[in-house]
C-alpha positions in Angstrom: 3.3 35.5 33.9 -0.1 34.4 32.0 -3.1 34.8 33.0 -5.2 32.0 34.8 -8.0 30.8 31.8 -11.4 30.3 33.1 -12.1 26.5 33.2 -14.1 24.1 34.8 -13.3 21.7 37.3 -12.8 18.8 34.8 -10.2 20.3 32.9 -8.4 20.9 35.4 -8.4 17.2 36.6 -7.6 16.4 33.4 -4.6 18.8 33.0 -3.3 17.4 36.5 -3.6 14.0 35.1 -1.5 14.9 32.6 1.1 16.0 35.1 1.3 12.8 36.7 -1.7 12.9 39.4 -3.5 10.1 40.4 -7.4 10.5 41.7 -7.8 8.7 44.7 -11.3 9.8 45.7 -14.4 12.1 45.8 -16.5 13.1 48.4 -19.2 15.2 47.7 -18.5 17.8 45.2 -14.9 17.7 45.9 -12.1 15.6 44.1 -8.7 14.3 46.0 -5.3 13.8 43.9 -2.1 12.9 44.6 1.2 12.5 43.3 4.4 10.6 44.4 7.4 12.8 44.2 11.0 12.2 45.4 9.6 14.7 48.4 7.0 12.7 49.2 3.0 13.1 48.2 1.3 16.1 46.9 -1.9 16.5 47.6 -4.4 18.7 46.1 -8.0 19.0 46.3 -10.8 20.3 43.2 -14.0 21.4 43.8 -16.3 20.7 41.1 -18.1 22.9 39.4 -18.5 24.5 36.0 -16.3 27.1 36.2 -13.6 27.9 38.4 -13.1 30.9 40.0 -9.4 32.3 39.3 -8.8 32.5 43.1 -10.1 29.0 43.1 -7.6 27.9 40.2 -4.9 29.4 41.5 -5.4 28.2 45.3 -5.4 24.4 43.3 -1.9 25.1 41.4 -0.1 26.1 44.8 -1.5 23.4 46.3 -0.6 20.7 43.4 2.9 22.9 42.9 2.2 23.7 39.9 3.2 26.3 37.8 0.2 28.6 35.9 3.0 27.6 32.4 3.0 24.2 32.7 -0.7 24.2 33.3 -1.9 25.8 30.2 0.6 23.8 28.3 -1.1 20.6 29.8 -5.2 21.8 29.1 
């Protein structure tokens, strides 16, 4: 398994994006987005700030199911 890059907040939104999420809000300094799966919705929520903490990161992609390949592959 790679290991998590450091990146801020807006790549990550953009990287979800790219997997098919939608931003529905923001409140604060935190973004809401969601994506319609067969499932139902996933939700996931990105705090934003220059640089994400790893924990952070990785708290996001369990969150947003996604794995940490797909993500880099999307930045």
């Amino acid at each position: 398994m790679p290991k998590l890059p450091r990146v801020s907040s807006r790549e990550v939104i953009r990287a979800l994006e790219r997997l098919g999420f939608v931003l529905i809000r923001q409140t604060g300094s935190h973004v809401v987005l969601k994506k319609v799966t067969a499932e139902g919705e996933i939700g996931c929520v990105v705090p934003v700030h220059r640089e994400l903490k790893v924990g952070t990161l990785n708290s996001i992609l369990k969150q947003a199911k996604v794995t940490i390949e797909d993500f880099i592959d999307n930045l």
